[in-house]
KEFI-777106 format. One record per residue (C-alpha): residue number from 0; residue in one letter; x, y, z. Coordinates in Angstrom, 2 decimals, m for minus. Layout:
KEFI-777106
REC   tipa   fipa        px        py        pz
REC    NUM      a         X         Y         Z
...
end
This chain:
KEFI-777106
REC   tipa   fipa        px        py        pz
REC      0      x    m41.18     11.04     68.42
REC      1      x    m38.12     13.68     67.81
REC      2      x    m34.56     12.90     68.18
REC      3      x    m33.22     12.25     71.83
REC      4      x    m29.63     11.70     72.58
REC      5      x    m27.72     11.40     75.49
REC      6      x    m25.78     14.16     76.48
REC      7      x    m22.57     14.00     78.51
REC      8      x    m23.12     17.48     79.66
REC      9      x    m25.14     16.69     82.44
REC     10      x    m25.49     13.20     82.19
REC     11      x    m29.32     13.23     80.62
REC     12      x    m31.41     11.69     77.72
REC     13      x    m32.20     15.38     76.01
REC     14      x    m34.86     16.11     72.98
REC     15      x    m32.20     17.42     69.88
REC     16      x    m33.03     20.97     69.02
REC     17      x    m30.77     22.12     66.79
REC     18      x    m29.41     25.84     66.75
REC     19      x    m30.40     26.63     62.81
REC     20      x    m33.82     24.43     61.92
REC     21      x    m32.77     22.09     59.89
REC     22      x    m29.27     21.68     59.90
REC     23      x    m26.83     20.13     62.03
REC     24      x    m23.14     21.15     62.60
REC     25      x    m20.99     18.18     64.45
REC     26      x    m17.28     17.90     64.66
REC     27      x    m15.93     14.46     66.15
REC     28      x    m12.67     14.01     67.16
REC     29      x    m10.48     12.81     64.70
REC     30      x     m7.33      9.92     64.59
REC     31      x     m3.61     11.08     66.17
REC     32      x     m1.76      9.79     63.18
REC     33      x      1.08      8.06     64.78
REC     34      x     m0.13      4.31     64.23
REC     35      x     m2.54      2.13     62.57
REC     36      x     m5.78      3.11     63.91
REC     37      x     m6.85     m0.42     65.96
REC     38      x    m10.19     m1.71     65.69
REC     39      x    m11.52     m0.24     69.06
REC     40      x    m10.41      3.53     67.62
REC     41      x    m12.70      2.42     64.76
REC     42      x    m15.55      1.78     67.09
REC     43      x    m15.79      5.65     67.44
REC     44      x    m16.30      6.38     63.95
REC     45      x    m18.63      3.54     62.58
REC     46      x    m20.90      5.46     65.98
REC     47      x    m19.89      9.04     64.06
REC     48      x    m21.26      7.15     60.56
REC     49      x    m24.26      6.24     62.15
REC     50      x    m25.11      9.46     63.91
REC     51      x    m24.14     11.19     60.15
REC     52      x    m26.97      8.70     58.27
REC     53      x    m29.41      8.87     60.77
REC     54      x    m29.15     13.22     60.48
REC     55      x    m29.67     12.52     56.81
REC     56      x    m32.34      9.86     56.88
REC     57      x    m34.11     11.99     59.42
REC     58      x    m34.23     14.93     56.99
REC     59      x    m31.30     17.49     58.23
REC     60      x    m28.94     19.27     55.93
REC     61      x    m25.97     18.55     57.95
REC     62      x    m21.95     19.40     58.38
REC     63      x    m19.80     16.80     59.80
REC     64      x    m16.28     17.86     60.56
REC     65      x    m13.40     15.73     61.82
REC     66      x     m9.69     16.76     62.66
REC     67      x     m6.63     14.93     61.92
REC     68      x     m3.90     15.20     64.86
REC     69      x     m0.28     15.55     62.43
REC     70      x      1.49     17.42     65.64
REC     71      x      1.63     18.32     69.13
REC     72      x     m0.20     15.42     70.78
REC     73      x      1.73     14.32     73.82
REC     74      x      1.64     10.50     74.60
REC     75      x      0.24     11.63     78.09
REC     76      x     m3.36     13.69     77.43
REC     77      x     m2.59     16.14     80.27
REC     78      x      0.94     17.21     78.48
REC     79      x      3.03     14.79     79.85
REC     80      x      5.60     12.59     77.70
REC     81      x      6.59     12.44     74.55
REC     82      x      5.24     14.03     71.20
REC     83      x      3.72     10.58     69.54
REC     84      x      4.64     12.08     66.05
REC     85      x      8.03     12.72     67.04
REC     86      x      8.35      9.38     68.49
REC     87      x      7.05      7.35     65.52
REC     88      x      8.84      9.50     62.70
REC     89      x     12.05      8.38     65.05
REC     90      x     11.42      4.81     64.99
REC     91      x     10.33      4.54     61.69
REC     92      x     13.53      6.93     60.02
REC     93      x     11.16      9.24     58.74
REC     94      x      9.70     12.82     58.55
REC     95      x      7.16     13.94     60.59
REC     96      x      5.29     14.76     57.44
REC     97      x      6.23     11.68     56.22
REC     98      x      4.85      9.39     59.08
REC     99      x      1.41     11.48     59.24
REC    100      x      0.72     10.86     55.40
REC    101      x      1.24      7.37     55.78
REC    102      x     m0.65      6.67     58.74
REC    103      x     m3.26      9.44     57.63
REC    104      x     m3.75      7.21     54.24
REC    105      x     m4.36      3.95     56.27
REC    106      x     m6.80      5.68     58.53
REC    107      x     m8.81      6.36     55.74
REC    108      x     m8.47      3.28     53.86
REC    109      x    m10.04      1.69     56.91
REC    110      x    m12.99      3.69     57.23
REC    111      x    m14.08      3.15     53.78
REC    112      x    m13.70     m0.68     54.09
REC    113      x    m16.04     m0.08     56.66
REC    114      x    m18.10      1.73     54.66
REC    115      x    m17.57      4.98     56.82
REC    116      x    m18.89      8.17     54.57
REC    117      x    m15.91     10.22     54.70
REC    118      x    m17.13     13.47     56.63
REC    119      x    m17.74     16.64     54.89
REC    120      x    m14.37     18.52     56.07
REC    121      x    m11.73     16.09     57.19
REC    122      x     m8.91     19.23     58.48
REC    123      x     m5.05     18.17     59.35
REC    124      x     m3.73     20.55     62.64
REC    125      x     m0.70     21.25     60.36
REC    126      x     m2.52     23.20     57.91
REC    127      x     m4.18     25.42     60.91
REC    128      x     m1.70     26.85     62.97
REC    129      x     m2.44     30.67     62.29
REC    130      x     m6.09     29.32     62.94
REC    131      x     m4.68     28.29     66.49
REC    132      x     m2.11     31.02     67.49
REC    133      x     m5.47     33.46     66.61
REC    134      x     m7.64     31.62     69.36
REC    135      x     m4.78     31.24     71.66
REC    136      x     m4.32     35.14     71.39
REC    137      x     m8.07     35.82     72.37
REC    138      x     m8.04     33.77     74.85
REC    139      x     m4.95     35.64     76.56
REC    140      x     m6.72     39.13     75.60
REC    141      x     m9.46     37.42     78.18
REC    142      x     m7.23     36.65     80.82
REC    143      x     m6.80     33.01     81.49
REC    144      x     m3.47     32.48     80.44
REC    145      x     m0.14     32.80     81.40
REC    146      x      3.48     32.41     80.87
REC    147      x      5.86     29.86     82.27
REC    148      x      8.78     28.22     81.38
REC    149      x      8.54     29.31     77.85
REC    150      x      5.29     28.27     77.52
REC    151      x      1.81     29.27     77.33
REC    152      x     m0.72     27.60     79.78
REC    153      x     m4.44     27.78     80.58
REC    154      x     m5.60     29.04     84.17
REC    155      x     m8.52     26.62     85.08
REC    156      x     m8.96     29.12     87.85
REC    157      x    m10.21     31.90     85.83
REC    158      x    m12.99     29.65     84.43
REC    159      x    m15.51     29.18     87.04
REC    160      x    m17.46     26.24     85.34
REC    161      x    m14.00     23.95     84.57
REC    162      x    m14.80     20.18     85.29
REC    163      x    m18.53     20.82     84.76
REC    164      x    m18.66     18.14     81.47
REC    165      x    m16.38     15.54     83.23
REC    166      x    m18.29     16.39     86.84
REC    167      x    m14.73     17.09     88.18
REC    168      x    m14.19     19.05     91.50
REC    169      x    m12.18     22.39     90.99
REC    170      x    m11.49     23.01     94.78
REC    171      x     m9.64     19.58     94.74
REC    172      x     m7.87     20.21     91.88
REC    173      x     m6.35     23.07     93.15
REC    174      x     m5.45     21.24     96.39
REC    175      x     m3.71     18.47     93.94
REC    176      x     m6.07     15.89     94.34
REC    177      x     m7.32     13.41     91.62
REC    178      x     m5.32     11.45     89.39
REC    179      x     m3.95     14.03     87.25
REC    180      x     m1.37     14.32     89.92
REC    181      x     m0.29     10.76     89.05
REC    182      x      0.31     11.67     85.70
REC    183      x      1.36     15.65     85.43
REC    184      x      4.67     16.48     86.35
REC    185      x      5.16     20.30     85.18
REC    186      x      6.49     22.52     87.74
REC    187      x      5.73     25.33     85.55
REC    188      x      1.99     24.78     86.33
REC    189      x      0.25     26.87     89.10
REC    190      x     m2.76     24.25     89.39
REC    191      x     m2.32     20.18     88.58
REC    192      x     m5.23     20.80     86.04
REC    193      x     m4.08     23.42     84.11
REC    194      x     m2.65     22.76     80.54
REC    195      x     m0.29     24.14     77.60
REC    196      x     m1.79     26.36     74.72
REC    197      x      1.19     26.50     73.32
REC    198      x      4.91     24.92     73.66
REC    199      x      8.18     26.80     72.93
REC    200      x     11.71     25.49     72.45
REC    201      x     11.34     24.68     76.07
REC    202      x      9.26     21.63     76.07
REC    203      x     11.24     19.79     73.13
REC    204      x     15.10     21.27     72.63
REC    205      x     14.95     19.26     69.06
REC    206      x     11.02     19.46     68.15
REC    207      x     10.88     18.73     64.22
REC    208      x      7.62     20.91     63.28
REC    209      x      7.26     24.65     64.88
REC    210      x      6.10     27.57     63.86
REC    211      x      6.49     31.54     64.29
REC    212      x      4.04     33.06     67.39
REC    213      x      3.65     35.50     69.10
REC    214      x      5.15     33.73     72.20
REC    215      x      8.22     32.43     70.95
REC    216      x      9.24     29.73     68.08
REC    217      x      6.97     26.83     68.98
REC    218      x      4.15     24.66     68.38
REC    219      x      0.11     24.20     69.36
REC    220      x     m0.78     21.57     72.63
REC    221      x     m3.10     19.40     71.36
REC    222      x     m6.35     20.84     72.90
REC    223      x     m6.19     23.95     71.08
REC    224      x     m6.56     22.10     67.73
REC    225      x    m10.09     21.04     68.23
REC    226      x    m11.70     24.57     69.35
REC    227      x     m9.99     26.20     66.67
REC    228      x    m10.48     24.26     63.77
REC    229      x    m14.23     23.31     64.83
REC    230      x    m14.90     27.13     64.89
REC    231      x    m13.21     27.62     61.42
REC    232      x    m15.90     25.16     60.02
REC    233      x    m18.95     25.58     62.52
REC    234      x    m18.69     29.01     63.87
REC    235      x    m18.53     29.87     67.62
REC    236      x    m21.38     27.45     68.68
REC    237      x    m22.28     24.23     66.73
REC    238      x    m24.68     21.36     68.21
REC    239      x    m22.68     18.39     68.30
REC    240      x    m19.42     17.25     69.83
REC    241      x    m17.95     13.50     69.38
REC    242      x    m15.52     11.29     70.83
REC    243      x    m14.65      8.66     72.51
REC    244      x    m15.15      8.52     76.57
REC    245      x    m11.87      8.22     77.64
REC    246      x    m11.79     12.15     76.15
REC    247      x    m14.82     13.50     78.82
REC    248      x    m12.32     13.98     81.99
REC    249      x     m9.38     16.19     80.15
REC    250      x     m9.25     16.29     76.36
REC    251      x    m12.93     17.75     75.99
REC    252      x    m13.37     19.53     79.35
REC    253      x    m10.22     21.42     78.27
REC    254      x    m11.42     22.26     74.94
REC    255      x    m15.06     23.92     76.63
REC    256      x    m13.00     26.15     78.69
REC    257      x    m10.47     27.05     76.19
REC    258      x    m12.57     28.06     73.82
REC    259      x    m15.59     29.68     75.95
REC    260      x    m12.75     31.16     77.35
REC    261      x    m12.14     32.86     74.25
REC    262      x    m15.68     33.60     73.20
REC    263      x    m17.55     33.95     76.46
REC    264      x    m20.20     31.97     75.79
REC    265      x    m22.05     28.59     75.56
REC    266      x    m19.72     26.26     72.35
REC    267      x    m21.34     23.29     72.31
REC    268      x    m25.16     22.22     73.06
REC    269      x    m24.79     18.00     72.91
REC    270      x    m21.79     16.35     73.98
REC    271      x    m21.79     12.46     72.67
REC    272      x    m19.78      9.78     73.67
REC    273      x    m19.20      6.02     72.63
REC    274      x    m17.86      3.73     75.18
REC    275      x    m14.56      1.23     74.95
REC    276      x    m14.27     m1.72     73.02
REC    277      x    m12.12     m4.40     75.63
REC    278      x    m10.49     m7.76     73.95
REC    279      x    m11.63    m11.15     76.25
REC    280      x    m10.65    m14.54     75.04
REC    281      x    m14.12    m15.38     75.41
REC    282      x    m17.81    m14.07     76.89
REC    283      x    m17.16    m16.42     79.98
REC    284      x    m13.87    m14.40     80.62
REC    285      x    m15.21    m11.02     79.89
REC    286      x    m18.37    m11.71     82.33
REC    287      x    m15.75    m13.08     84.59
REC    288      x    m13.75     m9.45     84.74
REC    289      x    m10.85    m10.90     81.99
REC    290      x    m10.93     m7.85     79.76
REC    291      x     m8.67     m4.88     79.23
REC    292      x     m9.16     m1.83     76.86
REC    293      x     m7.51     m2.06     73.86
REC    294      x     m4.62      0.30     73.64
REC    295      x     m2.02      0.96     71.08
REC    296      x      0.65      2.05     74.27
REC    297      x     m0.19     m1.27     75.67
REC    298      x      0.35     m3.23     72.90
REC    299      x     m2.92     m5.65     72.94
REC    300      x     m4.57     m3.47     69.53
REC    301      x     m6.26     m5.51     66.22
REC    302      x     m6.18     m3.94     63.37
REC    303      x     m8.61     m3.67     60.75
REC    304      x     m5.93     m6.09     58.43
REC    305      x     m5.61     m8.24     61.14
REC    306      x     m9.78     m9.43     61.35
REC    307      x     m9.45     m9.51     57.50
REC    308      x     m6.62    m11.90     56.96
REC    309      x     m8.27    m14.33     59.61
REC    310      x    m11.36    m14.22     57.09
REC    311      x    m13.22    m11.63     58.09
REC    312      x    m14.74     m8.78     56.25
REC    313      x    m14.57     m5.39     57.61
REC    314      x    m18.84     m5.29     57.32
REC    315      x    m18.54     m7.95     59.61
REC    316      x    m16.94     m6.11     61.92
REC    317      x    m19.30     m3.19     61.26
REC    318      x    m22.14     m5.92     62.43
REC    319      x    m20.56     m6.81     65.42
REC    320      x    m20.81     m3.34     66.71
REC    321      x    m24.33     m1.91     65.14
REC    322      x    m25.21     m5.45     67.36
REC    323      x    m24.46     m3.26     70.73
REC    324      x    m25.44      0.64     71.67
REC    325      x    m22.91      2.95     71.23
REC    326      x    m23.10      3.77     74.97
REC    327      x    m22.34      0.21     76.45
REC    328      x    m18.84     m1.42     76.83
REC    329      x    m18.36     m4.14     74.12
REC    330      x    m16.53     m7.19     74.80
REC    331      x    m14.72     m8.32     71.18
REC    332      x    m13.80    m11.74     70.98
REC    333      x    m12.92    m14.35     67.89
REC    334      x    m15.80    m16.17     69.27
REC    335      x    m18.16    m13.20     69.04
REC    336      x    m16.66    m12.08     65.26
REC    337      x    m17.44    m15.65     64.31
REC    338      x    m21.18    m15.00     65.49
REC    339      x    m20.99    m11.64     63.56
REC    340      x    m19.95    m13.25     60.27
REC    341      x    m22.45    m15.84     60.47
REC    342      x    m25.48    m13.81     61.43
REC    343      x    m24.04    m11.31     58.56
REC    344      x    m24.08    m14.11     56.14
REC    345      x    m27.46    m15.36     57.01
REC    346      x    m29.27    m12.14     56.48
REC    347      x    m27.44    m11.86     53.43
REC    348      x    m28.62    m15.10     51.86
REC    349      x    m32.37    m14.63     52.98
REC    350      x    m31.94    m10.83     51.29
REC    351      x    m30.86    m13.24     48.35
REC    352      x    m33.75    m15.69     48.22
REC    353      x    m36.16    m12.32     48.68
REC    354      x    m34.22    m11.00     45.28
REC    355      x    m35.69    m14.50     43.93
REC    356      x    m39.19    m14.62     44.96
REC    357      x    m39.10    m10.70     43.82
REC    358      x    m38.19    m12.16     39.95
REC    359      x    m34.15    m11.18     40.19
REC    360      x    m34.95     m7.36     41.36
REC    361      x    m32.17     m5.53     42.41
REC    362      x    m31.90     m3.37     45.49
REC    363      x    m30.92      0.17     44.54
REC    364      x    m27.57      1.57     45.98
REC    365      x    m28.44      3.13     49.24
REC    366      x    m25.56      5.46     48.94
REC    367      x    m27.86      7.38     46.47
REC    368      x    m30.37      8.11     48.98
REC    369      x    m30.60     12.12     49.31
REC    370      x    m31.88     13.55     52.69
REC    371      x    m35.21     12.33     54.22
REC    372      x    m35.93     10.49     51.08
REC    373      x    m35.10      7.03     52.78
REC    374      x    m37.80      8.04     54.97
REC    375      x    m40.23      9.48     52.36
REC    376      x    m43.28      6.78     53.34
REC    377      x    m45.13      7.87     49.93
REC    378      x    m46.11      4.20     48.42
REC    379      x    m45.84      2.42     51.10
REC    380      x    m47.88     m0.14     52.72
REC    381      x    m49.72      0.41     56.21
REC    382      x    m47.80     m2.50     57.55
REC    383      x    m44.87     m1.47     55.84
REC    384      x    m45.04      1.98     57.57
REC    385      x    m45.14     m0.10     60.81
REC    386      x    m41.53     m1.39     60.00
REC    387      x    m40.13      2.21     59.49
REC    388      x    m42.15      3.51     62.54
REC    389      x    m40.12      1.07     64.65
REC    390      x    m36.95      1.73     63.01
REC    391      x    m37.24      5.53     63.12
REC    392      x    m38.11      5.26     67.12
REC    393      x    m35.14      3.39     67.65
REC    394      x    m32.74      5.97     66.08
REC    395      x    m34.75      8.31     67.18
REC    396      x    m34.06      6.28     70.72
REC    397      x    m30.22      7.93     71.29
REC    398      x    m29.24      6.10     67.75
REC    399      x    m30.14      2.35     69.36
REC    400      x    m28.88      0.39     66.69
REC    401      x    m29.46     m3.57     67.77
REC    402      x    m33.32     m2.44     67.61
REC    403      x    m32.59     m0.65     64.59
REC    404      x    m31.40     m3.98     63.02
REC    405      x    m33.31     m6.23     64.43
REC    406      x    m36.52     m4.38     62.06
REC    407      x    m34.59     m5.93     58.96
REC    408      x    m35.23     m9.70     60.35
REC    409      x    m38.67     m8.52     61.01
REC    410      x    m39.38     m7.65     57.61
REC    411      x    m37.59    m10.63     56.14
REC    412      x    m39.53    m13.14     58.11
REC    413      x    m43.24    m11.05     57.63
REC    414      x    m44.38    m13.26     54.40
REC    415      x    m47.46    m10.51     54.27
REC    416      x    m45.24     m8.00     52.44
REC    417      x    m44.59     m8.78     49.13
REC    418      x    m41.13     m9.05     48.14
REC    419      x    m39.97     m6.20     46.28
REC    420      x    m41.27     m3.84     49.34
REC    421      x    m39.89     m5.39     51.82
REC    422      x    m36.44     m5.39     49.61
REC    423      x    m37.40     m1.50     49.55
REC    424      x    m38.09     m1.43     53.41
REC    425      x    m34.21     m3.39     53.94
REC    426      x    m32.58     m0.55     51.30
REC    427      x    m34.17      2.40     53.13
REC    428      x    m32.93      0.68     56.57
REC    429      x    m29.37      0.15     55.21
REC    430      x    m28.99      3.92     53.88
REC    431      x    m28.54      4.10     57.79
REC    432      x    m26.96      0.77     59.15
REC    433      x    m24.56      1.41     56.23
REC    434      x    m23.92     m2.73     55.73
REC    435      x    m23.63     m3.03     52.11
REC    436      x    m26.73     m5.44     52.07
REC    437      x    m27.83     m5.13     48.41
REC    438      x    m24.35     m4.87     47.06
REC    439      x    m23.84     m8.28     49.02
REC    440      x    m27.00    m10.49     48.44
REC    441      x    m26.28     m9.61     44.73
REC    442      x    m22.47    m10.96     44.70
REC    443      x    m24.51    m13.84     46.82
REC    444      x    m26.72    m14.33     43.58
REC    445      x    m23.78    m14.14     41.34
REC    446      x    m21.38    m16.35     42.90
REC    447      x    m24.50    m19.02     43.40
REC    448      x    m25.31    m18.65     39.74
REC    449      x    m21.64    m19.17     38.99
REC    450      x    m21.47    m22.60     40.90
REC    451      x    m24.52    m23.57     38.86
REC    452      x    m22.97    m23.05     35.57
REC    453      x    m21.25    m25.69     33.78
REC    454      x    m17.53    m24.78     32.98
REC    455      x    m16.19    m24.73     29.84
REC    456      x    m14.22    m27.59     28.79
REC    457      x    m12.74    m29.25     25.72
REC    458      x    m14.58    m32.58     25.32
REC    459      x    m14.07    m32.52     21.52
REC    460      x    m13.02    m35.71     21.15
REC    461      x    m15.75    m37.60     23.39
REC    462      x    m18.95    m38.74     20.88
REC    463      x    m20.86    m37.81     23.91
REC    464      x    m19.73    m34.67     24.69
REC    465      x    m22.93    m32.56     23.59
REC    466      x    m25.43    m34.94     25.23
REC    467      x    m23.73    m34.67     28.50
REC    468      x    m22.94    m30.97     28.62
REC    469      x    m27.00    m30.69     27.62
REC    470      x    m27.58    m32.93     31.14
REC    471      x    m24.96    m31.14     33.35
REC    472      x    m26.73    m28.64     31.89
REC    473      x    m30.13    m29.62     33.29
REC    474      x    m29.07    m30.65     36.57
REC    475      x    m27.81    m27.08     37.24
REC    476      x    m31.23    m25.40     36.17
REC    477      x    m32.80    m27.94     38.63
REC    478      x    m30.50    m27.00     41.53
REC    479      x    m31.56    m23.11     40.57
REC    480      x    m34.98    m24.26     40.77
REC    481      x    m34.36    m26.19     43.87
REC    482      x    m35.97    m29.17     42.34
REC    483      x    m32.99    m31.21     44.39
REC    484      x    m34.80    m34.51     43.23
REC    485      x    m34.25    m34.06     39.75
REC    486      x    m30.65    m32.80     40.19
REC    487      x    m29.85    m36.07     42.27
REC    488      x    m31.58    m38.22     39.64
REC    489      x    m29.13    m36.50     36.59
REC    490      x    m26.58    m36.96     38.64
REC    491      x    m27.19    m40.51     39.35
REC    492      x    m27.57    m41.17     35.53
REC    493      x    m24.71    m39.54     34.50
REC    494      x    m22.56    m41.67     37.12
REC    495      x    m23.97    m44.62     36.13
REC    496      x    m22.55    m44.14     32.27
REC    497      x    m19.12    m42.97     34.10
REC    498      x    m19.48    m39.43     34.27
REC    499      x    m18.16    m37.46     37.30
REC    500      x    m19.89    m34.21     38.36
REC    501      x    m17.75    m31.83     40.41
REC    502      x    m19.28    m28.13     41.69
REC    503      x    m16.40    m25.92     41.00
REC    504      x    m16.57    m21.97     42.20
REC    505      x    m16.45    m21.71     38.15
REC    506      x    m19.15    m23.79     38.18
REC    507      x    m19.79    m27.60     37.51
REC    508      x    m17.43    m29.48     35.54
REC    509      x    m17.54    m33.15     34.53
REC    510      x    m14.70    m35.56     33.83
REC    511      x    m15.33    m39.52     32.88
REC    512      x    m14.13    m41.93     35.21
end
């Protein structure tokens, strides 16, 4: 079975065909560096992780690019409101520049808690502006711009197939239907749906980053970024677009006609979306209709901090959401991270015992995994094969991750495989699912062996010292061994000569009554 994703652009399950065999270009759309990222913004990149390590696993050279927003992004998509850098760098007392590092910084510190592999070009908007005012100018050597108000807009008229990716109607968008109207106030523009290329002195009398152009002293609108630094690092057509779904109805159906409008032809071939995470107090009130989308404007956002200092770790988190398709609403609850964490745990500590039966072997780092090689099946057993048949079909299945990880309980309950392959089968799995699952059963192992340790202690002047070390000793072999009987039986004889054993996270330590 070959790759099949679902493509916005028509609203279809579609075989992958990429333009150049063998290699995949995608660009996803990257953070607006304003504010901490919140744990539903991180929803859409653990989905751009997994699409990156399946492309890998499944044997494509690949180029992943990803923008980061540092100006020009309006708190209103459709060029209405404030500039959210300008707006931040006011409340906080700081630079532009200033606020974007910062918040740029903590974006990325996020993503590789959650073990997100940075993509291959990660390109700030700041450091592209000629890049932009050169797309902007063939797009007006085309015709579907014009001048207003200082500013530079985009004619949806003069591009026929406008609205096609978000299904919208142009003939009632010209009339002034659909919400935009709600939302757009900008006499300048001849149609509700048509949107700024680029802003002069006009917009903002005080704007604190602009820039030489040919139209005036000004700066980009935020749609222009993506087409123009996607091109830059993908060419003119590329075969994957990214983002979240809230970007389908204006962000992304402005950037297709934009920048077709520039090059007169087809841009993009798949357009991929991940749905919204919403917060509910619990599953009864989110299947009861008591959930919102979590927004940063409305104030209801979790950070990535705020799961860890209630005791989570970020791969938790990364569970919780490999445990639902990207395509499908997820409901996030404390009730549902506590399931995360505990199902996390419990395939962690089965991985462990596997690592025991297997003599102590150690899973390799996944990380190191070049492309296709996860998925080379040389060595392995028939029913082994089976396993990675199931979990190649369900990436292969529009990237349908709770299948995906379901095949890693399989293996771990099939007592047929012998251990160390199906530890190789869980490794090869995880170079995709990206959950740290060696790294973790081995801290397990560790931090087990550690409890099971006597600590050291100065008993010098007890006559028995070196007889009952020898027995604490014993009783700690016997709990490795999980001959319980004989641990409770040591323990019982050292109590009964006074001796009190306590299991430390240093290990056990003894102390006479």
């Amino acid at each position: 079975m070959a790759l099949r994703l679902y493509n916005t652009m028509g609203r279809t399950m579609q075989e992958f065909k990429p333009i150049r065999e063998g290699f995949v270009g995608f660009y996803g759309c990257g953070p607006t560096v304003y504010n901490y990222a919140h744990i539903g913004n991180l929803r859409a990149y653990v989905f751009l992780d997994i699409l990156d390590r399946t492309l890998t696993f499944l044997g494509y050279d690949k180029k992943h690019v990803m923008n980061i927003t540092d100006v020009g992004h309006l708190t209103g998509d459709a060029d209405a409101g404030d500039d959210k850098m300008v707006k931040s760098a006011a409340e906080r007392h700081q630079s532009v520049l200033e606020v974007a590092k910062f918040y740029t910084d903590a974006f990325l510190s996020d993503i590789d808690s959650l073990n997100i592999i940075r993509p291959d070009v990660i390109c700030k908007a700041t450091e592209h502006i000629q890049d932009m005012i050169d797309l902007i100018k063939r797009i007006e050597a085309n015709g579907h711009t014009y001048m207003a108000g200082g500013n530079v807009y985009y004619d949806v008229t003069t591009y026929p197939q406008y609205g096609e990716l978000a299904q919208l109607n142009l003939d009632e968008l010209r009339a002034g239907a659909g919400e935009r109207d709600v939302v757009v106030v900008d006499k300048n523009k001849r149609n509700p749906a048509d949107f700024v290329l680029w802003f002069t002195k006009s917009k903002f009398e005080n704007q604190a980053l602009t820039w030489d152009s040919p139209w005036g002293r000004g700066y980009p609108g935020w749609h222009i970024e993506c087409s123009a630094m996607s091109m830059k690092y993908l060419g003119e057509h590329f075969d994957i677009h990214t983002g979240g779904i809230d970007h389908v109805p204006i962000h992304h159906t402005n950037e297709i006609a934009q920048s077709e409008g520039a090059t007169g032809r087809k841009w993009v071939n798949y357009w991929l979306h991940n749905e919204f995470l919403v917060i509910a107090k619990d599953k009864k009130a989110a299947e009861e209709g008591g959930a919102e989308k979590m927004s940063k404007s409305g104030g209801n956002f979790l950070r990535l901090k705020t799961l860890v200092d209630r005791g989570y770790s970020p791969l938790d988190y990364r569970f919780f959401l490999l445990g639902a398709h990207y395509r499908k609403q997820i409901y996030f609850s404390w009730d549902a991270m506590d399931s995360a964490k505990n199902g996390r745990a419990s395939l962690i500590q089965k991985i462990a015992k596997l690592m025991q039966k297997a003599g102590g072997e150690k899973l390799p780092a996944a990380k190191k995994y070049a492309k296709g090689q996860a998925n080379d099946r040389a060595g392995l057993s028939e029913r082994a094969c089976g396993y990675m048949d199931a979990f190649q079909s369900a990436l292969e299945n529009d990237l349908l991750t709770p299948v995906a990880l379901s095949q890693i309980s399989k293996v771990i309950k099939d007592s047929s495989l012998a251990p160390a392959e199906a530890l190789s089968l869980i490794d090869r799995m995880d170079s995709v699912l990206g959950l740290k699952l060696a790294e973790s059963a081995d801290s397990f192992l560790k931090e087990t062996e550690k409890m099971e340790s006597p600590v050291s202690q100065d008993h010098s002047g007890d006559p028995e010292a070196g007889e009952i070390d020898a027995l604490v000793s014993e009783r700690a072999a016997a709990k490795k061994a999980r001959n319980f009987a004989r641990a409770d039986e040591i323990r019982a004889q050292l109590a009964a000569r006074g001796i009190t054993v306590t299991d430390t996270p240093a290990g056990p330590a003894w102390t006479r009554t």
